[in-house]
Structure formats: C-alpha cells, structure tokens
Kinemage of the C-alpha trace (Angstrom):
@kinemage 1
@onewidth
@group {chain A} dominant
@subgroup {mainchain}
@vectorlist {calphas} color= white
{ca unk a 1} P 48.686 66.850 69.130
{ca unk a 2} L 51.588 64.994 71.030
{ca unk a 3} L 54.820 66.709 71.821
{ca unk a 4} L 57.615 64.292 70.694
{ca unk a 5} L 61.391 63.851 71.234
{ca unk a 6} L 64.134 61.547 70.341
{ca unk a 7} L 66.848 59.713 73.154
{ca unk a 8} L 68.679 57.055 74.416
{ca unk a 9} L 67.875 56.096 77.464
{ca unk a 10} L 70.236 54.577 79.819
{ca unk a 11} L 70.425 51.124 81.336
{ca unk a 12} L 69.686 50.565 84.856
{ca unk a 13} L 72.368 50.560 86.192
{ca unk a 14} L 74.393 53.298 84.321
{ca unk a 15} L 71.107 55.558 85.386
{ca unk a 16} L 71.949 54.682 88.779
{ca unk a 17} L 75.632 55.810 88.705
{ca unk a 18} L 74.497 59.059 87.023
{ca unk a 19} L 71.771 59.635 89.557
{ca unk a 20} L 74.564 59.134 92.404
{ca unk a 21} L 75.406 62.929 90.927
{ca unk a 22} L 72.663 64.612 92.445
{ca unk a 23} L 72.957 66.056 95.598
{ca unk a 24} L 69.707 65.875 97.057
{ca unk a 25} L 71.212 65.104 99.927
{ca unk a 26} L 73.028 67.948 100.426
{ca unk a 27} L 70.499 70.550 102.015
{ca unk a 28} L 72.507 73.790 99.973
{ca unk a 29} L 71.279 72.226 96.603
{ca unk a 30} L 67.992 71.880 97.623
{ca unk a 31} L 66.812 74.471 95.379
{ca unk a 32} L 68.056 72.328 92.551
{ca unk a 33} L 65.084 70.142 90.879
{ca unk a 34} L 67.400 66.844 90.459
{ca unk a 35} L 65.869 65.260 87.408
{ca unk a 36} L 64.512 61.057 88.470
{ca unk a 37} L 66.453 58.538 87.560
{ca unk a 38} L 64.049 57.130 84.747
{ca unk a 39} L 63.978 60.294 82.961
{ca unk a 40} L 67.652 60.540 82.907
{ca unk a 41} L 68.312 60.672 78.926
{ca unk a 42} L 70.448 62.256 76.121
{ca unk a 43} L 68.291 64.084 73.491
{ca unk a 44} L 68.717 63.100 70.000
{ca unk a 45} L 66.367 65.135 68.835
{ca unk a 46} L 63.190 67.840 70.608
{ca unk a 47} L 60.504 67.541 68.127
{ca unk a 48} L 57.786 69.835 69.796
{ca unk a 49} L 53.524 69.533 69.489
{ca unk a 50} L 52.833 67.772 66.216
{ca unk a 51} L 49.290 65.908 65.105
{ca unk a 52} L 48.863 62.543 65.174
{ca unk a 53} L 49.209 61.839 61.208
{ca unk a 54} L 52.981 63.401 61.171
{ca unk a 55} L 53.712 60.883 63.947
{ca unk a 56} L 53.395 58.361 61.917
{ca unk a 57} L 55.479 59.640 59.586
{ca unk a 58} L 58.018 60.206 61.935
{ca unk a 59} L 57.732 56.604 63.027
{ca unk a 60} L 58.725 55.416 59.211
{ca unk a 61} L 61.519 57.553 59.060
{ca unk a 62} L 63.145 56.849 61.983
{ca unk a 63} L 62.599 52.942 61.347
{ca unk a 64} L 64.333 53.624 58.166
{ca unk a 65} L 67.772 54.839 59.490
{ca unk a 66} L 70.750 52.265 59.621
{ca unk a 67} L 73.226 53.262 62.117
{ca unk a 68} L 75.933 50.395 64.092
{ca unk a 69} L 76.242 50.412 67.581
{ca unk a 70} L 78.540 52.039 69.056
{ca unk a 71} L 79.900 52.804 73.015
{ca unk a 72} L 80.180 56.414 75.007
{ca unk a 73} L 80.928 57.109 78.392
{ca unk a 74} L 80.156 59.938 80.622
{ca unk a 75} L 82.323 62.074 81.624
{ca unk a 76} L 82.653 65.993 82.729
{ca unk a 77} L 80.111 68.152 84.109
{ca unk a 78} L 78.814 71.501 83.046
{ca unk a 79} L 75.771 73.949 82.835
{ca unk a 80} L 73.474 75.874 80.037
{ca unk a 81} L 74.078 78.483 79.064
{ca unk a 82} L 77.695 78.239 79.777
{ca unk a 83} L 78.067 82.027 80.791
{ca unk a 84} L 75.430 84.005 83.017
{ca unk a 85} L 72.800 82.103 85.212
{ca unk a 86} L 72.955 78.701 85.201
{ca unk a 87} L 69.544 76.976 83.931
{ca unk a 88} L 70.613 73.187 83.657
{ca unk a 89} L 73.300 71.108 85.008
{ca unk a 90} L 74.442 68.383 82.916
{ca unk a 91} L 76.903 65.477 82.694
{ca unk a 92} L 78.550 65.107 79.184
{ca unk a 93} L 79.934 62.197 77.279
{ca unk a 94} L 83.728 62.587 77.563
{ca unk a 95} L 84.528 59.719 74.860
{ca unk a 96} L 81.720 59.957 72.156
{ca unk a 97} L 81.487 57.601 68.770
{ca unk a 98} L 81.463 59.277 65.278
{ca unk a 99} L 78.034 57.185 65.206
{ca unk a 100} L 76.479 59.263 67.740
{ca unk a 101} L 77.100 62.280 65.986
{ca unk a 102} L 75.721 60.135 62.590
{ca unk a 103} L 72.645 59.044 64.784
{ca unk a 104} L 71.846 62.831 65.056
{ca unk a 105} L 72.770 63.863 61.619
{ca unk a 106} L 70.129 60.742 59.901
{ca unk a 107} L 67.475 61.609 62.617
{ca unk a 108} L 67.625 65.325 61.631
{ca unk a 109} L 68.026 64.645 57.969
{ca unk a 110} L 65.431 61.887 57.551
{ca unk a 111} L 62.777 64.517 59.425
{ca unk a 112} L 63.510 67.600 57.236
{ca unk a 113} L 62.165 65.564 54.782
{ca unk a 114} L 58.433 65.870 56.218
{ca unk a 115} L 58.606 69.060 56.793
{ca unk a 116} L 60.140 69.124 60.768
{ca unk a 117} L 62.784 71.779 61.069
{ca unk a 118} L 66.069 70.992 61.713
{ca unk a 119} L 68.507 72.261 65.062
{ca unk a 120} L 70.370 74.811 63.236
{ca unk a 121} L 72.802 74.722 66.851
{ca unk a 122} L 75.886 72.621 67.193
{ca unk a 123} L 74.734 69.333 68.938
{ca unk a 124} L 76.119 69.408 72.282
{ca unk a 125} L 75.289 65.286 73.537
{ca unk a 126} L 74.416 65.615 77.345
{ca unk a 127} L 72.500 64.233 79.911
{ca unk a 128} L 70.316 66.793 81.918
{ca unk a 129} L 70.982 65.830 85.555
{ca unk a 130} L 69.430 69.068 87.006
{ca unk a 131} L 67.253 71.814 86.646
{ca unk a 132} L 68.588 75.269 88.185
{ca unk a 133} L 66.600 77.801 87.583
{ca unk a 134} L 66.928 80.509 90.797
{ca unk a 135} L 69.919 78.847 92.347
{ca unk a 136} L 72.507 80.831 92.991
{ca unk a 137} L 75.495 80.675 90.268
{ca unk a 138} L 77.745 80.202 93.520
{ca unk a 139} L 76.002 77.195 94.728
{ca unk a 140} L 75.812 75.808 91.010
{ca unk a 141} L 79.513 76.550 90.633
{ca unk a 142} L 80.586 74.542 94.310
{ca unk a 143} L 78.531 71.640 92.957
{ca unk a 144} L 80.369 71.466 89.557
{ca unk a 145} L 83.921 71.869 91.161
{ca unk a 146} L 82.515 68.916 93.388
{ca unk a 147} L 82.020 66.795 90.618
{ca unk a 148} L 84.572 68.125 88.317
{ca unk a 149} L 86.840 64.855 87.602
{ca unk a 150} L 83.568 62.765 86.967
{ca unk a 151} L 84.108 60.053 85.107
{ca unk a 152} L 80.935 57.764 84.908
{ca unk a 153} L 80.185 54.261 83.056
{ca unk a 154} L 80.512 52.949 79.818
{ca unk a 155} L 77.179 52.674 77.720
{ca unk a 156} L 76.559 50.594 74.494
{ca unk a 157} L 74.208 52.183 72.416
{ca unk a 158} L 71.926 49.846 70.882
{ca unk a 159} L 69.089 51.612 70.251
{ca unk a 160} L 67.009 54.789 70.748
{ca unk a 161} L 63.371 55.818 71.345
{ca unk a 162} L 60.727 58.272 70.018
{ca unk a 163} L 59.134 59.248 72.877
{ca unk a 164} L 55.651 61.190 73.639
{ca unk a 165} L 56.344 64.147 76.516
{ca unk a 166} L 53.274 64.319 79.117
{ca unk a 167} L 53.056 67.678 80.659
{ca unk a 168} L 51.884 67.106 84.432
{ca unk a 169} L 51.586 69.409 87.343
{ca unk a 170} L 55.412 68.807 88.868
{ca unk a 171} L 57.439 68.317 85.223
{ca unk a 172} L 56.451 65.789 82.580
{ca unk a 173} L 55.823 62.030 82.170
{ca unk a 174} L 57.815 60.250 79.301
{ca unk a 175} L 55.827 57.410 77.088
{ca unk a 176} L 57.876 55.290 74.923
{ca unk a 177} L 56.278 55.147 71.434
{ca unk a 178} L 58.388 53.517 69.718
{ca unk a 179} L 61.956 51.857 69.852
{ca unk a 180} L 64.335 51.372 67.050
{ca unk a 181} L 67.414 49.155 67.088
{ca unk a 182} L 70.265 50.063 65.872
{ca unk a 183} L 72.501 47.126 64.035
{ca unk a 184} L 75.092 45.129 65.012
{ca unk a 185} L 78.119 46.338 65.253
C-alpha cells in the first residue's frame, strides 16, 4: 500500500519567497508547525493508501492527460476551516488560469475511471504554509492581518507530480514517483 497525492511543486526560488511567510522567527508563532520549504506544494489531488497494482494505473492515466501551461501567482492569505479554530494557514493563488482548474477537473475525471473517488468539495488551490492546530485563533488572526496584502511570485506551471507520502515520526517525507509535463503553451 502507498498513500499517493497529486501537486505542483514550486521552483526554488518561488519556494523561497513563500517560505519568507513563516514566522518562525517570531517567538508568539512558535506553536505554529511552519511547513519546510521542499514540501511547500498545491494539491491537485489527495489520493489516500492504495496497492501497488492501482498505482500503476494511476500512472497511465495521469500520463494520458493533455493540459497547456499556464502561469498563477500567489497571492492572499487565509486559514481552514474559515470559521472556528484555525487548523491550517495557507497562501492562495490570487490570479489563477482556467487550466488549473482543467488540470484538476482531467486528474479527477481520468481517476474515477479506476475506481478512485472523486472530491465532491469545491477545489479551493492553496499552498499549506502552516499547520495550527492548538494556536490560539488570536495569534493565527495577528499573523494573517500581518501578511494580509501578500502578493508573492509568478509561477509557470509546466508540470505536476504523483507523489508517494512517507509517514515519519515528526510529519511525512514526500517521494516523487512520477512527473508529467504538461505541453507547450
């Protein structure tokens, strides 16, 4: 069994911009588990625990979807759930392509097909920055007034990964599996 997702994952140096977000300087957000820089990623698409033979049917479909490239950029910053106690903090895309959204729909539609449910919720594109789980909704709320008028890089999309989620004793460990261009735009 390997549990599997679906993201882009930043370049370098955009990674580095969005991990300039994190306060783990600042001693009050200390309780705040502030998310390192290489797993910094916007979900396409949680899979879960599935054996090794649907994986590789997961790797044909997802080599079979055509999308173009396309550009985002970051921008905004919020928390889930949006109402009661903050659990993640998050930096959204503030200018997002039709073909992300089409990325998601082709990724969800081509796996339906063997049998892997799809996300019945609206797809919300973000980037987990944080995990907040005990902070105080006061501290959680100074940090996003902080960061309110964030506006972070430009990112071309040219690509995204199925990758294989290692749990470990402090989080996870994320194993590329597979990569899948997208085409030219």
């Amino acid at each position: 069994m390997r549990r599997l997702f679906i993201a882009l994952f930043p370049p370098r140096d955009i990674a580095e911009d969005l991990a300039a977000l994190q306060a783990i300087e600042d001693r009050q957000y200390n309780m705040v588990r502030w998310k390192p820089m290489h797993h910094l990623h916007v979900t396409l698409k949680f899979i879960g625990e599935v054996p090794e033979d649907t994986g590789e049917s997961i790797r044909q479909k997802l080599a079979a979807i055509e999308v173009r490239q396309f550009m985002v950029t970051f921008g905004g910053m919020g928390v889930f759930p949006a109402k009661g106690a903050p659990n993640i903090i998050w930096a959204g895309l503030s200018k997002t392509h039709p073909h992300l959204f089409q990325l998601h729909k082709k990724i969800e539609d081509s796996l339906l097909q063997i049998g892997i449910p799809a996300d019945l919720r609206a797809y919300h594109p973000h980037l987990t920055v944080g995990r907040c789980q005990g902070v105080s909704e006061e501290i959680v709320q100074q940090y996003l007034k902080r960061h309110r008028d964030y506006i972070g890089p430009t990112w071309k999309i040219d690509r995204f990964f199925l990758m294989h989620s290692l749990p470990k004793a402090n989080g996870h460990s994320y194993v590329p599996l597979d990569e899948y261009p997208l085409l030219q735009a």
